[in-house]
CHARMM internal coordinates of N, CA and C (Angstrom, degrees):
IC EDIT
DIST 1 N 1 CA 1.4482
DIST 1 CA 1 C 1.5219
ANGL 1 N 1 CA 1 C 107.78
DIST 1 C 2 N 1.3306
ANGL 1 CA 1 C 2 N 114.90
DIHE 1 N 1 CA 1 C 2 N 135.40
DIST 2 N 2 CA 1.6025
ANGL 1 C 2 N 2 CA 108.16
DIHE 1 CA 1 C 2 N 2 CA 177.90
DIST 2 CA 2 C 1.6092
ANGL 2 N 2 CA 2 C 125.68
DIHE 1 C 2 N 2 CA 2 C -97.42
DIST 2 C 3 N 1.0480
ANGL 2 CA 2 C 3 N 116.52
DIHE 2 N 2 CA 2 C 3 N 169.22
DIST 3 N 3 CA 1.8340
ANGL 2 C 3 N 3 CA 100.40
DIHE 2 CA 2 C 3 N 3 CA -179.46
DIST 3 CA 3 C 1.4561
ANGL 3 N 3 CA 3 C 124.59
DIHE 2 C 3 N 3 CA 3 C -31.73
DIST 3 C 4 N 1.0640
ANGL 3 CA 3 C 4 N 107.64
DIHE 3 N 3 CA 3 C 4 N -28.57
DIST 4 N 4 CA 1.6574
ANGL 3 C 4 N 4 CA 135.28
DIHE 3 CA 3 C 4 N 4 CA -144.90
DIST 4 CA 4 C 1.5629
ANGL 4 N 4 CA 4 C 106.91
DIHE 3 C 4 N 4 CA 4 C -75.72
DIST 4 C 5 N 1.7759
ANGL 4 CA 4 C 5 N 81.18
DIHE 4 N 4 CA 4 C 5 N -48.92
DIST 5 N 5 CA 1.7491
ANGL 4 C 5 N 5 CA 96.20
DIHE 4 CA 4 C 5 N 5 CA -164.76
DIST 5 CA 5 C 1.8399
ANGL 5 N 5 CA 5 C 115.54
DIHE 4 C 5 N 5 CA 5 C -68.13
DIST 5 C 6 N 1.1707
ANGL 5 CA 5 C 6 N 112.64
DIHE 5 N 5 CA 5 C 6 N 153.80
DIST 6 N 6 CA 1.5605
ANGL 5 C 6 N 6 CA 104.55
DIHE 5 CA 5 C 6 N 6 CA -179.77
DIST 6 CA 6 C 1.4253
ANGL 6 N 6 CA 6 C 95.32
DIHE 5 C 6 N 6 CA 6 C -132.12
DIST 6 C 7 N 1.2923
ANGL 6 CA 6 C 7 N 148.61
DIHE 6 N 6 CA 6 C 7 N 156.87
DIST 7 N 7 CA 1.5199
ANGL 6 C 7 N 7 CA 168.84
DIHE 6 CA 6 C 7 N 7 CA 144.22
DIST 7 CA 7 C 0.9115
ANGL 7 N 7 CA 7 C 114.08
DIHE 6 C 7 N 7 CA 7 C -104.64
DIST 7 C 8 N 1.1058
ANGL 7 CA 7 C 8 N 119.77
DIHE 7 N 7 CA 7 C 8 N 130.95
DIST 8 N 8 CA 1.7552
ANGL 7 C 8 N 8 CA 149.62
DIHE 7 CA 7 C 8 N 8 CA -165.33
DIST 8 CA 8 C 1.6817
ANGL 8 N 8 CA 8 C 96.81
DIHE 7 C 8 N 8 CA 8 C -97.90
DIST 8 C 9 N 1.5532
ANGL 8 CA 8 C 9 N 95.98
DIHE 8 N 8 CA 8 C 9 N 123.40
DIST 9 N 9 CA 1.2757
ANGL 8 C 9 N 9 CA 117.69
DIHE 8 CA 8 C 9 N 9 CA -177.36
DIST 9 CA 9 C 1.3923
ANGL 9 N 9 CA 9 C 119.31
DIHE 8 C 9 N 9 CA 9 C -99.57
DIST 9 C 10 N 1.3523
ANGL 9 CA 9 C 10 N 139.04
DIHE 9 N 9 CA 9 C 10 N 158.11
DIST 10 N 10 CA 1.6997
ANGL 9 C 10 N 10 CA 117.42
DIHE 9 CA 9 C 10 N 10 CA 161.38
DIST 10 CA 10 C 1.5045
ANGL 10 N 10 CA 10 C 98.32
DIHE 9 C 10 N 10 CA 10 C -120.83
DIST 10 C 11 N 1.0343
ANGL 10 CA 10 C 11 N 125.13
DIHE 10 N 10 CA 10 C 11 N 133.84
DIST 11 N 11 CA 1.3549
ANGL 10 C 11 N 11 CA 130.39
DIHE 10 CA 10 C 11 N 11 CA 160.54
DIST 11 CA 11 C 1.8032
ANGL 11 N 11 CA 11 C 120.11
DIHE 10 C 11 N 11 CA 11 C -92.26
DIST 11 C 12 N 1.5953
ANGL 11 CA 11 C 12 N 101.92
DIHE 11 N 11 CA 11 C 12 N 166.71
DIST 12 N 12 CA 1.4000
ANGL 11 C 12 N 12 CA 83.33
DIHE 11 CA 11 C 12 N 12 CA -169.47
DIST 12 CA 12 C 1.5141
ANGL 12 N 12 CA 12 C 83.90
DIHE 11 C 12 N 12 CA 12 C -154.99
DIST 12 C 13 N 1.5879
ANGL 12 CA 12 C 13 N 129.24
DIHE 12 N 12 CA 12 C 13 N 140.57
DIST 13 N 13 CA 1.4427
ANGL 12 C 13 N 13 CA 105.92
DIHE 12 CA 12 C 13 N 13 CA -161.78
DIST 13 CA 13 C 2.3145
ANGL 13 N 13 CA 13 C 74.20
DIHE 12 C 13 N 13 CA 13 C -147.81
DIST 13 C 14 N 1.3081
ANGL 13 CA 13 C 14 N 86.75
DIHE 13 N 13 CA 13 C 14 N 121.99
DIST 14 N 14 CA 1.5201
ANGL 13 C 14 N 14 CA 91.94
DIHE 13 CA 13 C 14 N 14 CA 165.44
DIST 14 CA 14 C 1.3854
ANGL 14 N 14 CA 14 C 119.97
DIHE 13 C 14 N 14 CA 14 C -119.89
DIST 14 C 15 N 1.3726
ANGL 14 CA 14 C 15 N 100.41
DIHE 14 N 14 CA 14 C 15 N 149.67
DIST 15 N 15 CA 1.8217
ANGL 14 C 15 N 15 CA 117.91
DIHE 14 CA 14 C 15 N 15 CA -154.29
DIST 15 CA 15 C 1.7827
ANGL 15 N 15 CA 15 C 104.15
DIHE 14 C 15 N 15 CA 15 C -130.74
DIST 15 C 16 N 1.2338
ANGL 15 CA 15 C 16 N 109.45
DIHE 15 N 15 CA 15 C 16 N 155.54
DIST 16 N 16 CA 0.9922
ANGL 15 C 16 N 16 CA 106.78
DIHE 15 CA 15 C 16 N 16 CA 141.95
DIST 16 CA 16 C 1.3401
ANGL 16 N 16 CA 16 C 140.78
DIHE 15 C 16 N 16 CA 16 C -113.92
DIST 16 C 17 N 1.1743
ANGL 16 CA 16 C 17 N 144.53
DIHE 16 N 16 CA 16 C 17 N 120.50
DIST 17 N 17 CA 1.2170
ANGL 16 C 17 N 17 CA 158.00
DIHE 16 CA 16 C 17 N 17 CA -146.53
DIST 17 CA 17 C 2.0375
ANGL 17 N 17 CA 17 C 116.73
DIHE 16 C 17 N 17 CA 17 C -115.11
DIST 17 C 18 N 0.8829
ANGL 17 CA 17 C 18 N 128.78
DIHE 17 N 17 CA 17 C 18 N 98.02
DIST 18 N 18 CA 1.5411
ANGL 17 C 18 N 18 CA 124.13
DIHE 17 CA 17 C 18 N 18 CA -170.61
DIST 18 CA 18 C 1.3698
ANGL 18 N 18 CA 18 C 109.11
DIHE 17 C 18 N 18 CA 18 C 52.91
DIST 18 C 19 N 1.5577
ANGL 18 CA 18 C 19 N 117.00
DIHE 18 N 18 CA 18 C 19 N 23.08
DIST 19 N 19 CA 1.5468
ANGL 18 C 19 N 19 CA 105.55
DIHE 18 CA 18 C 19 N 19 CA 177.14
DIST 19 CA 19 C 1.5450
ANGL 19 N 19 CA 19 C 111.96
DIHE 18 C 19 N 19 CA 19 C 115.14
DIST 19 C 20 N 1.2101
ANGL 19 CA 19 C 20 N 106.28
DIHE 19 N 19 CA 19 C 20 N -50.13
DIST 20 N 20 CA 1.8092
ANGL 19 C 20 N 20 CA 127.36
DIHE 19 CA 19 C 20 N 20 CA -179.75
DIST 20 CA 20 C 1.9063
ANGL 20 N 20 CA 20 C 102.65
DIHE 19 C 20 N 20 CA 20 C -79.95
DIST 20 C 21 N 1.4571
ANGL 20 CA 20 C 21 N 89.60
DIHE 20 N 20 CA 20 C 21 N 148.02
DIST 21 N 21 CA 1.8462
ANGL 20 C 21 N 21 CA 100.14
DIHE 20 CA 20 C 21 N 21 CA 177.79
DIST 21 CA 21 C 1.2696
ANGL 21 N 21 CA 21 C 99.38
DIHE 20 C 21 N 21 CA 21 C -66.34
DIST 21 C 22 N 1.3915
ANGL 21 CA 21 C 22 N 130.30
DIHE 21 N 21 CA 21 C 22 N 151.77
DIST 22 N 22 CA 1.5603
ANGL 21 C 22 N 22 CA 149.57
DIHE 21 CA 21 C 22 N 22 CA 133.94
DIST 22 CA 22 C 1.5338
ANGL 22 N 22 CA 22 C 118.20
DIHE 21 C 22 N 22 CA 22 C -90.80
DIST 22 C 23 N 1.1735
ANGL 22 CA 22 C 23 N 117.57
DIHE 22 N 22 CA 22 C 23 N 162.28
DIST 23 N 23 CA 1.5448
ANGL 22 C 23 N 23 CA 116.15
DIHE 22 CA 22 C 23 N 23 CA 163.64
DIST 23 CA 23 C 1.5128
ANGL 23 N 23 CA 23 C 103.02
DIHE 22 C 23 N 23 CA 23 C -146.72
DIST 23 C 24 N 1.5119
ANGL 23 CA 23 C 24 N 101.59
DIHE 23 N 23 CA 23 C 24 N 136.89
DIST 24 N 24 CA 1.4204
ANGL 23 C 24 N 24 CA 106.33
DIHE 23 CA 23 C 24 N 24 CA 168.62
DIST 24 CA 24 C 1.6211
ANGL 24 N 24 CA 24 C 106.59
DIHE 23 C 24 N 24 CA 24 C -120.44
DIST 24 C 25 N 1.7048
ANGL 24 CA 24 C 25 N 94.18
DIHE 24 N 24 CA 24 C 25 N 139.68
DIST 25 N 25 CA 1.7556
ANGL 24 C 25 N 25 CA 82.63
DIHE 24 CA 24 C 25 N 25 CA -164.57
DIST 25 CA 25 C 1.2198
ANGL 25 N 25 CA 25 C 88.13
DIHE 24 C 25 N 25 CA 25 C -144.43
DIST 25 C 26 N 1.6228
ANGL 25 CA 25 C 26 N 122.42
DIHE 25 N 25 CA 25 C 26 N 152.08
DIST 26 N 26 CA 1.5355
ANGL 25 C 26 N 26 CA 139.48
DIHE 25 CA 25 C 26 N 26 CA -155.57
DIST 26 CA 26 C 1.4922
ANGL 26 N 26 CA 26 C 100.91
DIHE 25 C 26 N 26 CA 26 C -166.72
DIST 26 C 27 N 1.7200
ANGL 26 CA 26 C 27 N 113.69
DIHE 26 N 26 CA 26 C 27 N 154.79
DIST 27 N 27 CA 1.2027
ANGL 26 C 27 N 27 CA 114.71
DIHE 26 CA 26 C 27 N 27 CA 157.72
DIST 27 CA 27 C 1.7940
ANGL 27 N 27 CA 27 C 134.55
DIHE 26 C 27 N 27 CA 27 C -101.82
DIST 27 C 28 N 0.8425
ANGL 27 CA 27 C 28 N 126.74
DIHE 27 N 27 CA 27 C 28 N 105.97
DIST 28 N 28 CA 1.7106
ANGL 27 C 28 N 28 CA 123.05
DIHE 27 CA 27 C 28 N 28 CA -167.60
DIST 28 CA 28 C 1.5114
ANGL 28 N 28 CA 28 C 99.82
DIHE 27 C 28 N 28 CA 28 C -88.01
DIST 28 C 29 N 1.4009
ANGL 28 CA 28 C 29 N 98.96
DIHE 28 N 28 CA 28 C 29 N 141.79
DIST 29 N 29 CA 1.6894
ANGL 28 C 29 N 29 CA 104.18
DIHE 28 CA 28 C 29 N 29 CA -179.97
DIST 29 CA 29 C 1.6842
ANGL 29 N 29 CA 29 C 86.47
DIHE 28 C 29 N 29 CA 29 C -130.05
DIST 29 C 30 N 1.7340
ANGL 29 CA 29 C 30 N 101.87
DIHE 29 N 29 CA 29 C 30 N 134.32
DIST 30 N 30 CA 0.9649
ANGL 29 C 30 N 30 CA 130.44
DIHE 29 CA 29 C 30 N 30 CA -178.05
DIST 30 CA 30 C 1.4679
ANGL 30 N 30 CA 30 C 143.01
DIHE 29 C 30 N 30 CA 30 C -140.49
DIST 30 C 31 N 1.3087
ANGL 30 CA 30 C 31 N 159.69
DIHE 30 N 30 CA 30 C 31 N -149.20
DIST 31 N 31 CA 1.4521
ANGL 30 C 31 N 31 CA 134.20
DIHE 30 CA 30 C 31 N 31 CA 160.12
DIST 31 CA 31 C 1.2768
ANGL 31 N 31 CA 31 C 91.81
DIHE 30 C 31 N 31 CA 31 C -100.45
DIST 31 C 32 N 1.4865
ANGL 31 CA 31 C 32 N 128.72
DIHE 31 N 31 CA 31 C 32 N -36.79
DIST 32 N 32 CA 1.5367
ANGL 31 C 32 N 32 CA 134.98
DIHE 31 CA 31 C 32 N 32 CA -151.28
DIST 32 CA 32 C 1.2612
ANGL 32 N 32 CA 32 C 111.46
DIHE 31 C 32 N 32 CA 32 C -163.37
DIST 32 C 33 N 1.3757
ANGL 32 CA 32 C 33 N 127.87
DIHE 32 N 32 CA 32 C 33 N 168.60
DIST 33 N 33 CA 1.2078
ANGL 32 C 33 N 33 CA 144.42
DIHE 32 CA 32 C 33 N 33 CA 159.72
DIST 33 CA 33 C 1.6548
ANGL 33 N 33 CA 33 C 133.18
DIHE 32 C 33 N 33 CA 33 C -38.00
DIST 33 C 34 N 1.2853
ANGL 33 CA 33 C 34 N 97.53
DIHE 33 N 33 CA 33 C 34 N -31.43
DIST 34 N 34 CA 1.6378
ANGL 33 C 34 N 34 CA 92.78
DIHE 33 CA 33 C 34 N 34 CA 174.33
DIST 34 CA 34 C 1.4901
ANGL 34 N 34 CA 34 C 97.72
DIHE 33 C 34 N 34 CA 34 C -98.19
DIST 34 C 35 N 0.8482
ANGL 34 CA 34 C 35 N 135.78
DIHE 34 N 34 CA 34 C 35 N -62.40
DIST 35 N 35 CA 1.5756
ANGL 34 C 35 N 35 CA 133.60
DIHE 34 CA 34 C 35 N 35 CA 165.13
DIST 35 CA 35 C 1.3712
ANGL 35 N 35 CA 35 C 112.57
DIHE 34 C 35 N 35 CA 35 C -11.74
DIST 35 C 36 N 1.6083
ANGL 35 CA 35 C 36 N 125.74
DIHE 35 N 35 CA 35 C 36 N -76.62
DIST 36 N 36 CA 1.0065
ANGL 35 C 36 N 36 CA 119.36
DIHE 35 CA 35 C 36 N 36 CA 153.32
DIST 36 CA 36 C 1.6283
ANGL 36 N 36 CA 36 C 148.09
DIHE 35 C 36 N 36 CA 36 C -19.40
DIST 36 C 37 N 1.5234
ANGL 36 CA 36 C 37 N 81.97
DIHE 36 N 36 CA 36 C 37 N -18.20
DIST 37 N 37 CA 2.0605
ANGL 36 C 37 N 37 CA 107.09
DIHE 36 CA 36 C 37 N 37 CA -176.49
DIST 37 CA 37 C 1.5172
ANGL 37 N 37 CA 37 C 86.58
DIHE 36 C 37 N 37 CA 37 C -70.79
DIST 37 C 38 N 1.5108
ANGL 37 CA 37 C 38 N 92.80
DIHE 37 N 37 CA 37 C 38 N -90.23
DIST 38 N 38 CA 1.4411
ANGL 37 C 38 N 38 CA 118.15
DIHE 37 CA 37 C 38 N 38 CA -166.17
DIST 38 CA 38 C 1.7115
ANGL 38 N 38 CA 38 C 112.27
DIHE 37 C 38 N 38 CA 38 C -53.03
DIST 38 C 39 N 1.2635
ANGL 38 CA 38 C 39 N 123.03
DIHE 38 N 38 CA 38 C 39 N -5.73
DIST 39 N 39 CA 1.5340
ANGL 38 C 39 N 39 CA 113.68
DIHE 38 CA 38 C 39 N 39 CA 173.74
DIST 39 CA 39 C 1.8474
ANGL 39 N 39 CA 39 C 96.33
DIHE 38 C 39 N 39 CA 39 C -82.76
DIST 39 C 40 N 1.7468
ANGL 39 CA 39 C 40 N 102.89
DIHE 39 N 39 CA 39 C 40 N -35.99
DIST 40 N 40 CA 1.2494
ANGL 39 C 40 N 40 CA 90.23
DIHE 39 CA 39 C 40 N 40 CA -170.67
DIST 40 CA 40 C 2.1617
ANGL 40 N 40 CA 40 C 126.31
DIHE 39 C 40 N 40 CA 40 C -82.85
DIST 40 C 41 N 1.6604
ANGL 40 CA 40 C 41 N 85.79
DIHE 40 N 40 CA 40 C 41 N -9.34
DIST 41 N 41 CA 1.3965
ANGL 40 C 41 N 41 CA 105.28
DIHE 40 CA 40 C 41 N 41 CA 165.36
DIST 41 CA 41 C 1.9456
ANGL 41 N 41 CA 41 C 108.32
DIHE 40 C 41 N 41 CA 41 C -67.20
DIST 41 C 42 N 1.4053
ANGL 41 CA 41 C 42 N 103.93
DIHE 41 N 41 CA 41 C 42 N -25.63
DIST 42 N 42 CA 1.5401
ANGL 41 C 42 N 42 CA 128.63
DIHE 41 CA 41 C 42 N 42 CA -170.26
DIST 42 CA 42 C 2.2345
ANGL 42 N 42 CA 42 C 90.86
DIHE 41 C 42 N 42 CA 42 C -55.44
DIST 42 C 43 N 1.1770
ANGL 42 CA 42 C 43 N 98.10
DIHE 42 N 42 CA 42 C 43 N -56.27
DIST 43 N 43 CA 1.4222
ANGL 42 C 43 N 43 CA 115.91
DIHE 42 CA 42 C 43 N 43 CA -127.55
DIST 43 CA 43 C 1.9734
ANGL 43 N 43 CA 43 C 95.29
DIHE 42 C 43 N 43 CA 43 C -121.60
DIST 43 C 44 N 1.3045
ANGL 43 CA 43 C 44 N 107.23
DIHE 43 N 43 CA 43 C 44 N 6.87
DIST 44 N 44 CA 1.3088
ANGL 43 C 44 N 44 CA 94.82
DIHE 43 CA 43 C 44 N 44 CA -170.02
DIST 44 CA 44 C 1.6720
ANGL 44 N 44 CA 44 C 99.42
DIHE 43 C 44 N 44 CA 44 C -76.42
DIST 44 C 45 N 0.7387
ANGL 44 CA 44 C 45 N 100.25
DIHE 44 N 44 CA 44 C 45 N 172.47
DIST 45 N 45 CA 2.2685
ANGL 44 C 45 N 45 CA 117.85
DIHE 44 CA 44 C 45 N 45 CA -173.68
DIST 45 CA 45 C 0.9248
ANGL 45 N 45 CA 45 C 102.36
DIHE 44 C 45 N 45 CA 45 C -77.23
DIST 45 C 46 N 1.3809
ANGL 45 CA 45 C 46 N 131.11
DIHE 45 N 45 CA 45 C 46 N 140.88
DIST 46 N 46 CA 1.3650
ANGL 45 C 46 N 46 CA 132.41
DIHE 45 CA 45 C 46 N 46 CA -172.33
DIST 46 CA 46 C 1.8492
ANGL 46 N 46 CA 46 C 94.83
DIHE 45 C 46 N 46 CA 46 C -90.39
DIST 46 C 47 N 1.6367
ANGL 46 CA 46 C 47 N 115.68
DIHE 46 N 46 CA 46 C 47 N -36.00
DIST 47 N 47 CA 1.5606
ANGL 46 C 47 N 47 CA 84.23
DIHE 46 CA 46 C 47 N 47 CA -163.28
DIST 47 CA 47 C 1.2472
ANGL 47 N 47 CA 47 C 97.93
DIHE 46 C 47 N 47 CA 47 C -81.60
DIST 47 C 48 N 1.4388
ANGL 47 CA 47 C 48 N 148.52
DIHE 47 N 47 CA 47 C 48 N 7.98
DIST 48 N 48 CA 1.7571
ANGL 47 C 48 N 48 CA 133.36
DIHE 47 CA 47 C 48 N 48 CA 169.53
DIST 48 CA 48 C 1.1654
ANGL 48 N 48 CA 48 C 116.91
DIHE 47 C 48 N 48 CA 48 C -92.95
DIST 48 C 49 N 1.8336
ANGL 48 CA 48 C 49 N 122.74
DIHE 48 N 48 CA 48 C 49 N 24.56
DIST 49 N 49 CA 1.4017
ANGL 48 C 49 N 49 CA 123.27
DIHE 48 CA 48 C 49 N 49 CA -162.48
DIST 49 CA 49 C 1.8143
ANGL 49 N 49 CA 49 C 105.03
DIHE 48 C 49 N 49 CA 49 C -78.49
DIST 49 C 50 N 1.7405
ANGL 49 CA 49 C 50 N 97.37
DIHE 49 N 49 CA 49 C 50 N -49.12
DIST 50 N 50 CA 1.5125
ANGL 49 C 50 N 50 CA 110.77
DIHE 49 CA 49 C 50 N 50 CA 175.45
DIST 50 CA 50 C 1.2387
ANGL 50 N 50 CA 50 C 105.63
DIHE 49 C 50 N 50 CA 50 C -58.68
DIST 50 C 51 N 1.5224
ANGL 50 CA 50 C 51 N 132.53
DIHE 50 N 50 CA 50 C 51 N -41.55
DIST 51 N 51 CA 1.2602
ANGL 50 C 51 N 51 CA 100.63
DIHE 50 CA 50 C 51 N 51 CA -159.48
DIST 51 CA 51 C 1.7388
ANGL 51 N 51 CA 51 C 125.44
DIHE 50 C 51 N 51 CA 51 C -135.22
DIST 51 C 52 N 1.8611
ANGL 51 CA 51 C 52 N 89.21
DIHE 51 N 51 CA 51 C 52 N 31.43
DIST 52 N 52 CA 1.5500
ANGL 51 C 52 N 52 CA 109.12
DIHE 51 CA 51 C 52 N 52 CA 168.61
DIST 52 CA 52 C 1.5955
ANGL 52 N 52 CA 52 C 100.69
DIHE 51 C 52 N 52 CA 52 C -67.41
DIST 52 C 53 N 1.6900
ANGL 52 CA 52 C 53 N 104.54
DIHE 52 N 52 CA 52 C 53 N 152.11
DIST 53 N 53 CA 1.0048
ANGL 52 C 53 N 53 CA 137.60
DIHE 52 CA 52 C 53 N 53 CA 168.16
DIST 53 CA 53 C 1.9527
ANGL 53 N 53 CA 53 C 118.13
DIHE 52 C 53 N 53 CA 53 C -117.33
DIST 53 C 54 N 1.1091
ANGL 53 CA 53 C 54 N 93.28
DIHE 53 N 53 CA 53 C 54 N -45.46
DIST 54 N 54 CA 1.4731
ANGL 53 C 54 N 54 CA 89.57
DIHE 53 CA 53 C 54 N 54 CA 178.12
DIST 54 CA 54 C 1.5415
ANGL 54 N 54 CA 54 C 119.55
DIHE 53 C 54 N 54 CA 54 C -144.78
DIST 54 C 55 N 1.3884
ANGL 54 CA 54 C 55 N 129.00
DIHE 54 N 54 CA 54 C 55 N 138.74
DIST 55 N 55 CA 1.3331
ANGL 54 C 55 N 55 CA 134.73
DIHE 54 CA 54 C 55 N 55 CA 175.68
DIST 55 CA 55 C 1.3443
ANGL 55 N 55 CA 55 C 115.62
DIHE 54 C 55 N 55 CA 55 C -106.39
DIST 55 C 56 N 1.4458
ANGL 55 CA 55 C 56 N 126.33
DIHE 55 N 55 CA 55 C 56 N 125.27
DIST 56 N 56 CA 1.4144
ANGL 55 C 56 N 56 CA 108.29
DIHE 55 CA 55 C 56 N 56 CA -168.59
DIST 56 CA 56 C 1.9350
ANGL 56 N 56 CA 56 C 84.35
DIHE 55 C 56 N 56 CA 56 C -132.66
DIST 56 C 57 N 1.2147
ANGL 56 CA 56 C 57 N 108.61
DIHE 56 N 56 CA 56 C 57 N 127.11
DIST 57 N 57 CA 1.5729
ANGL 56 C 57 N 57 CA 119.95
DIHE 56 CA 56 C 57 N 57 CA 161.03
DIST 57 CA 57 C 1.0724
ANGL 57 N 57 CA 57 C 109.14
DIHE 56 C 57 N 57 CA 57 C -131.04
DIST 57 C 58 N 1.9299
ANGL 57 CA 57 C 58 N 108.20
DIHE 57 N 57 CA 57 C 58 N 139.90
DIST 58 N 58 CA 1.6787
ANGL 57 C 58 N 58 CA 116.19
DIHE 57 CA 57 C 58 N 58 CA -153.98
DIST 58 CA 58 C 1.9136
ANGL 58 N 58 CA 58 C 75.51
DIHE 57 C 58 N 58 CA 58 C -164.21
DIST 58 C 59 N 1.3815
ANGL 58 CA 58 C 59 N 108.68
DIHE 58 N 58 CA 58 C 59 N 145.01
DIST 59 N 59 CA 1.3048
ANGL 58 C 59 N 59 CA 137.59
DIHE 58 CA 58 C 59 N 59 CA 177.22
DIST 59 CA 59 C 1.6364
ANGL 59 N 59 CA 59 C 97.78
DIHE 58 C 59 N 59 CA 59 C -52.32
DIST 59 C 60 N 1.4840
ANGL 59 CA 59 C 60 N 130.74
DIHE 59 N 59 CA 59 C 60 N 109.52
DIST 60 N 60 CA 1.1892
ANGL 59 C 60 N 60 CA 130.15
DIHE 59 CA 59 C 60 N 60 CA 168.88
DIST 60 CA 60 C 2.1725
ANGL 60 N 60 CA 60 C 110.29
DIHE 59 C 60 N 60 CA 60 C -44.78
DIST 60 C 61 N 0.9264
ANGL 60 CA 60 C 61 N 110.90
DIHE 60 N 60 CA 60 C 61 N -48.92
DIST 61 N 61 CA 1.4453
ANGL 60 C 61 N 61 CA 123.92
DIHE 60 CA 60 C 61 N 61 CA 176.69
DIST 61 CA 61 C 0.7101
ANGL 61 N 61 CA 61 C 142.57
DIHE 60 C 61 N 61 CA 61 C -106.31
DIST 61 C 62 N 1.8622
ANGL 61 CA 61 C 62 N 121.81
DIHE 61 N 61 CA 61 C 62 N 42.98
DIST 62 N 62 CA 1.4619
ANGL 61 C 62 N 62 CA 129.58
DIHE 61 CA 61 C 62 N 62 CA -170.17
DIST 62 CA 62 C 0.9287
ANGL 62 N 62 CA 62 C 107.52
DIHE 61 C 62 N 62 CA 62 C -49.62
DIST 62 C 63 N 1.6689
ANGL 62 CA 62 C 63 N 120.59
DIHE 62 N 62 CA 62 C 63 N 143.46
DIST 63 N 63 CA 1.2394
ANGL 62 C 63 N 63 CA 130.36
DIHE 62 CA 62 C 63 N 63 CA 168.44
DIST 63 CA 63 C 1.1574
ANGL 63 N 63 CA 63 C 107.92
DIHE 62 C 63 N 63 CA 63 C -126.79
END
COOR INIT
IC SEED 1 N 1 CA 1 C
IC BUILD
């Protein structure tokens, strides 16, 4: 992949909310995988900070 290129990420960020799961889900475009970390460390929601449980980022378009 060259500098150039970017890959579209999906993020998926689960919360709990009054007890019940939430999900907040977005796409990050990036060169790579760690990039993708930290854009999404960039950009995560401030109100699911307390009460995320899990972050899952996986290539929107595996091929």
């Amino acid at each position: 992949m060259n500098a150039e290129s970017a890959e579209l990420y999906r993020v998926t960020i689960r919360h709990r909310s009054d007890g019940a799961a939430g999900y907040e889900v977005f796409e990050i475009e990036a060169p790579d995988i760690r990039e993708a970390l930290t854009r999404t460390a960039e950009r995560f929601p401030g109100q699911v900070v307390e009460s995320a449980d899990l972050v899952e980022i996986r290539a929107a378009n595996p091929a």
